[in-house]
N, C-alpha and C positions, 0 to 999 in steps of 0.2 A: 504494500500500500504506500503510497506516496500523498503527504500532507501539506500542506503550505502554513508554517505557523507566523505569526506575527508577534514580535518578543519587544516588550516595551520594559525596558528595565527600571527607570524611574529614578527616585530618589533613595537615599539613606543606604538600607540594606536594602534595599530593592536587588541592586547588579549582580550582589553576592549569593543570594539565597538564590534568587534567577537561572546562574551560572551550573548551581545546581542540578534545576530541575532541566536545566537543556542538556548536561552530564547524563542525569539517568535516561531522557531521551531517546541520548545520541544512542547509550546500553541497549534499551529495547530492540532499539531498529536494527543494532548489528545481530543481536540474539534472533529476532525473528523478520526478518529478510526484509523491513520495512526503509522509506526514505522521508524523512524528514528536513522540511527546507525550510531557513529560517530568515527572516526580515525584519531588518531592528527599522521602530521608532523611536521620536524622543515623545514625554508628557510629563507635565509637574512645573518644578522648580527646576529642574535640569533642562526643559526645554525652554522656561523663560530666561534662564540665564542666556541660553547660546541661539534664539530667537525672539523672547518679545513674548510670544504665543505658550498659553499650559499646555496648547494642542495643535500643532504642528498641522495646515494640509495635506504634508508630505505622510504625514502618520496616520490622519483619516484615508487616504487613500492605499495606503498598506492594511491597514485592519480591514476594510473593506475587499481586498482584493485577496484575504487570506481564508483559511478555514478555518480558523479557531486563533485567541489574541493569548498568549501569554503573558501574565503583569506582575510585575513586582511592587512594590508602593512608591506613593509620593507624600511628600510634606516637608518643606524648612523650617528650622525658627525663622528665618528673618522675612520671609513673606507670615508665617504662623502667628509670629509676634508683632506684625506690623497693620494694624490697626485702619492704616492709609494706601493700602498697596490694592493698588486698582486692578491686578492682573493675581490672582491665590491658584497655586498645583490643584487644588481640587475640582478648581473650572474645568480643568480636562477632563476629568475620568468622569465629572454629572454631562459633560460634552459628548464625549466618545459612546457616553451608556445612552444618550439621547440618539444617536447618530448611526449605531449600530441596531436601535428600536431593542434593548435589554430588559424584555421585561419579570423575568422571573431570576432571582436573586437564590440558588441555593446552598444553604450551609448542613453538612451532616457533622452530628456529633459523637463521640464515643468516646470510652474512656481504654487505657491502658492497665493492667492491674500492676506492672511494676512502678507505674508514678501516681497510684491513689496516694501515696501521703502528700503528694502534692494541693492535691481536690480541696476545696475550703466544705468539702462534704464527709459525712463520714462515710467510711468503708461499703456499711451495707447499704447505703442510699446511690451505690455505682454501680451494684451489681447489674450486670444486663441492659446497663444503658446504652442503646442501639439508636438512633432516632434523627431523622432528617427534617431543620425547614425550609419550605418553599417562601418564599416573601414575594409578593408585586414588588414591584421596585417603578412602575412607571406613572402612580396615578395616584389617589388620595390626598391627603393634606397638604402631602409637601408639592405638587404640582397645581393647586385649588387658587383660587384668586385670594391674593392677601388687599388689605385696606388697611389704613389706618387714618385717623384726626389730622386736622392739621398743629392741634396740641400736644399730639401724644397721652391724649387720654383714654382711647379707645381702638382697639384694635381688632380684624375678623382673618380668619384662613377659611378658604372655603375647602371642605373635601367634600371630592366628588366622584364616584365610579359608575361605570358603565355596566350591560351586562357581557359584553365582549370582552371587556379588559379583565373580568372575573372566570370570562367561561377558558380563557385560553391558559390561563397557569390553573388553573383547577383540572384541566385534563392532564398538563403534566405530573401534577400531583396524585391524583387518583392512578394512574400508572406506573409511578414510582411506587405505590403501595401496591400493585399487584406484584410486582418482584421483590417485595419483602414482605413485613408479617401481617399485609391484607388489612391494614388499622389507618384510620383517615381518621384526624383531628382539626374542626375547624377552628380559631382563635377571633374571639372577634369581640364587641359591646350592645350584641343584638337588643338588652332590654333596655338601650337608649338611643342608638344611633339610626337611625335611617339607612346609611350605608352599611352597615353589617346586617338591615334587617336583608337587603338589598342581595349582601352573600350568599345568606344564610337559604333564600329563596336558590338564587342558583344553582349552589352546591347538591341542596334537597332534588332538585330537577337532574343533573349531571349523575349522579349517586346511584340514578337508574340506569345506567350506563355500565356501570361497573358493580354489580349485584355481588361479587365477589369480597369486594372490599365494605368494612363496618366503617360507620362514621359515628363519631359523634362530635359533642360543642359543649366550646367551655370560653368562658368569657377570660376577656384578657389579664383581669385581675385575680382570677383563680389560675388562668394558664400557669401566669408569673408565680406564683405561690405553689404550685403541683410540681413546674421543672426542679426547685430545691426538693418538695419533700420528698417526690417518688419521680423521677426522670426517667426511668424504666417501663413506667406506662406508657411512655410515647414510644410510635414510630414514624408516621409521615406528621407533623405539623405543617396547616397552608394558612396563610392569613394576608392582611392585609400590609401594606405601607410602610407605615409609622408603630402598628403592633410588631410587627416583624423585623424593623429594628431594633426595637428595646426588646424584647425577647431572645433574640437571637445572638444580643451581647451578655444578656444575663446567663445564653447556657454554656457561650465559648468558653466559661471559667471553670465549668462542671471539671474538663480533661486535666486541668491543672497546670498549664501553658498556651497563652496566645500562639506562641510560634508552633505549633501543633495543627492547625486546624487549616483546612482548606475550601473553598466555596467556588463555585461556578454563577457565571450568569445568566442566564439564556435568551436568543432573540431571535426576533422572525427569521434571519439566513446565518445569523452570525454565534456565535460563542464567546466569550473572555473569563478566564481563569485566573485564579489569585490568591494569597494567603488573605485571612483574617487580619492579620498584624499592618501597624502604621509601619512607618518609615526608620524610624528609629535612629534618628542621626547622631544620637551618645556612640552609638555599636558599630556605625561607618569603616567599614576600611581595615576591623580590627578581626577579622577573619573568628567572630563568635558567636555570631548571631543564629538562630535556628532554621536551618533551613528544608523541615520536614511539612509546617504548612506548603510550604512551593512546593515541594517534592510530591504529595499527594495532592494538590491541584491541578500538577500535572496527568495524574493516577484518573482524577475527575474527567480531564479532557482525553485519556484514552477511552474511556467508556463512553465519549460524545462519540468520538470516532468508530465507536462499536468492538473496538479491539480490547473487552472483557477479562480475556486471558493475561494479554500483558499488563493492563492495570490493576487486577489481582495478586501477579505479580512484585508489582512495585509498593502495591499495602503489603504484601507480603514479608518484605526485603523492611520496612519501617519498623514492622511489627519485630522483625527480628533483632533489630539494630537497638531499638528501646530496650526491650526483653534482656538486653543483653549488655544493658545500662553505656551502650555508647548514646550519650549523648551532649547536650551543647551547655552550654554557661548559663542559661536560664534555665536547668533542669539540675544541673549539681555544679555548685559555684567553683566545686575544689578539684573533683574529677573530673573535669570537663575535658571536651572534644574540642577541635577545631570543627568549623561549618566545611571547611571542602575534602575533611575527613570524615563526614559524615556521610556526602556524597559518593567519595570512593569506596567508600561501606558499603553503601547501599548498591553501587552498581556493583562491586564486585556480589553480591548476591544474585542481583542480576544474571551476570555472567558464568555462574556457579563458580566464583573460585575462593567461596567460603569455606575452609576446611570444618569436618564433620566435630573433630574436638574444641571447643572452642573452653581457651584456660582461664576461669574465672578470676586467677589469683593475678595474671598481667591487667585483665582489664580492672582488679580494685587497685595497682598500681600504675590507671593511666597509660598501659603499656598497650600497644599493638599486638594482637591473638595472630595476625597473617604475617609476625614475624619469628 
C-alpha cells in the first residue's frame, strides 16, 4: 500500500515526538511491504516566525493533497503570553480543522496496569477501563453567534446544531461500538437544553440502525462524576462540543500521563492525527519528552488506512515497552528513557529484534536489555 502522509511538526516537542512516530512508520512499511510518502508543513508559532501566517497556503494545500495529516503541537510563550499579538499558533490548527471540514474529534482511553500508581485513581477504579470519545468538534457553542453590550454588561453564545451535523458522527460512533463491547453512551443536558433535546431525538432515530449496539444517557454532570467513580462502564462515549471537551480532559488523566494518549480527527475526505499533549517548550530540544501519545496516533491513523494488523502491532510494541518500564521522564523522573530510545524500542519490536529474555535487573539500572 502506498500512502501520502502530511507531517506538520509544529512547535515545542512537536518535531521530537513526530520524528518518532514517522520512525515507527518508516518500521511498519519495511516489515510489511508498504510505502509511505511524506510532506512536511509549517503551522503555529514556527510558521509565524519564518512567514507571518499560523497557516501557511503552502501547508493547506499539502494536507489537502494528502491522505491523512500527521501533527505534532503548537504553542509559545511569547505569542501565549502576549496579550496583543494579533496573529496566536492556535489560529492554525481551528484553520486547518475548518479547512479540512474535521468534524468528529476522537480520543480512546485506557489504562496500563504497570503505571496505575500513576492514576490520581485508585487501583480498583482502573480495572477494565477500555473506552472511547467521539466529540463534534465543528458546531455548538463555540461556533454559535456570540454578542455582547457595548458596556460589557451583558453577554450571549449562541449554540446551535443541526440534524446532519449530529447524524454524521453519530454513525461513526455507533460503528465504533459495533467493533467493540456493543455499548453506546450519549452525554448531553437533555432536561435543559434544546440542543441535547435535539440529540437525544436523533441518536433515538439512528439506534434503529444499529439494533446490535445498547444505548443509553446520562447527563453531563453525572457523565463527569461516573468517569472518576466507575470508568469501566464506558465504552463508546458520543457527545456534543463543549461537553466533549471538558470531559475528554477530565478522562486523559485516568492513564496517568498526558504524553500517553493519542486522538484522531475525522473529516469529510480528510484525517489529522495527534497526541493529547501541548507543546511543551520547558522539554524542547532536550530529547525527554514522551513520545508514545505520537506513536499511537500514529497506530490511530493505521486503522484509518484499514491496515489493522500493523497498528495492533504498534499498540503492541507500546504495551511492551511500558510493561517493561522503558519509559520517559514524565513517567519515572530517575529511571528514565530518552524519547528517540523509546522509539528504537519500539521499532525494534516492530522488527522483531526484541530478544525473548529481556533482564529486568539492567533495565532497574537504566541499562539497555538489547545490549
Amino acid at each position: 500500500m502506498e500512502k501520502k502522509i502530511a507531517v506538520i511538526l509544529g512547535d515545542g516537542i512537536g518535531p521530537e515526538v513526530t520524528q518518532q512516530s514517522i520512525k515507527v512508520l518508516n518500521c511498519i512499511a519495511k516489515q510489511f511491504g508498504h510505502r509511505f510518502i511524506y510532506n512536511y508543513g509549517l503551522m503555529g508559532a514556527d510558521a509565524i516566525d519564518k512567514t507571518g501566517s499560523a497557516l501557511p497556503e503552502e501547508t493547506i494545500t499539502t494536507c489537502l493533497d494528502s491522505d491523512a495529516v500527521l501533527f505534532g503541537a503548537i504553542g509559545h510563550p511569547k505569542y501565549d503570553n502576549d496579550p496583543t499579538a494579533k496573529v496566536r499558533p492556535e489560529q492554525g490548527l481551528l484553520q486547518l480543522r475548518k479547512t479540512l471540514q474535521l468534524f468528529a474529534n476522537i480520543r480512546p482511553v485506557n489504562t496500563y496496569s504497570s503505571l496505575e500508581h500513576l492514576s490520581p485513581l485508585k487501583s480498583q477504579q482502573l480495572q477494565g477501563v477500555d473506552f472511547i470519545i467521539y466529540r463534534e468538534l465543528t458546531g455548538g457553542i463555540y461556533f454559535g453567534k456570540k454578542e455582547v453590550n457595548a458596556d460589557y454588561t451583558e453577554a450571549s453564545d449562541l449554540c446551535s446544531y443541526t440534524k446532519t451535523e449530529i447524524e454524521r458522527i453519530a454513525h461513526l460512533a455507533f460503528q465504533s461500538a459495533q467493533q467493540r463491547k456493543k455499548k453506546l453512551t450519549l452525554v448531553d443536558k437533555a432536561n435543559v437544553l434544546e440542543t441535547s433535546r435535539l440529540w437525544r431525538k436523533v441518536v433515538q432515530e439512528i439506534s434503529k440502525e444499529y439494533t446490535d449496539v445498547t444505548v443509553d444517557y446520562l447527563f453531563v454532570d453525572n457523565a463527569a462524576m461516573q468517569i472518576i467513580l466507575n470508568p469501566g462502564q464506558f465504552d463508546v462515549i458520543l457527545t456534543e462540543n463543549m461537553f466533549g471537551d471538558i470531559i475528554s480532559d477530565e478522562a486523559s488523566v485516568i492513564s496517568g500521563s498526558l504524553g500517553l494518549l493519542p486522538s484522531a480527527s475525522i473529516g469529510v475526505s480528510s484525517a489529522l492525527f495527534e497526541p493529547i499533549h501541548g507543546s511543551y517548550p520547558k522539554a524542547a530540544g532536550k530529547d525527554i519528552a514522551n513520545p508514545v501519545g505520537s506513536i499511537l496516533s500514529a497506530a490511530m491513523m493505521l486503522d484509518h488506512f484499514k491496515l489493522y494488523e500493523e497498528a495492533n502491532l504498534v499498540r503492541a510494541a507500546v504495551d511492551w515497552t511500558l510493561n517493561s518500564k522503558f519509559v520517559t521522564k514524565d513517567i519515572d523522573p530517575v529511571n528514565y528513557y530518552f524519547t528517540s530510545t523509546i522509539g528504537d524500542l519500539i521499532c525494534d519490536y516492530v522488527t522483531e529484534k526484541i530478544p525473548s529474555d529481556v533482564n529486568l535487573l539492567n533495565i532497574e539500572l537504566r541499562k539497555s536489555t538489547l545490549i
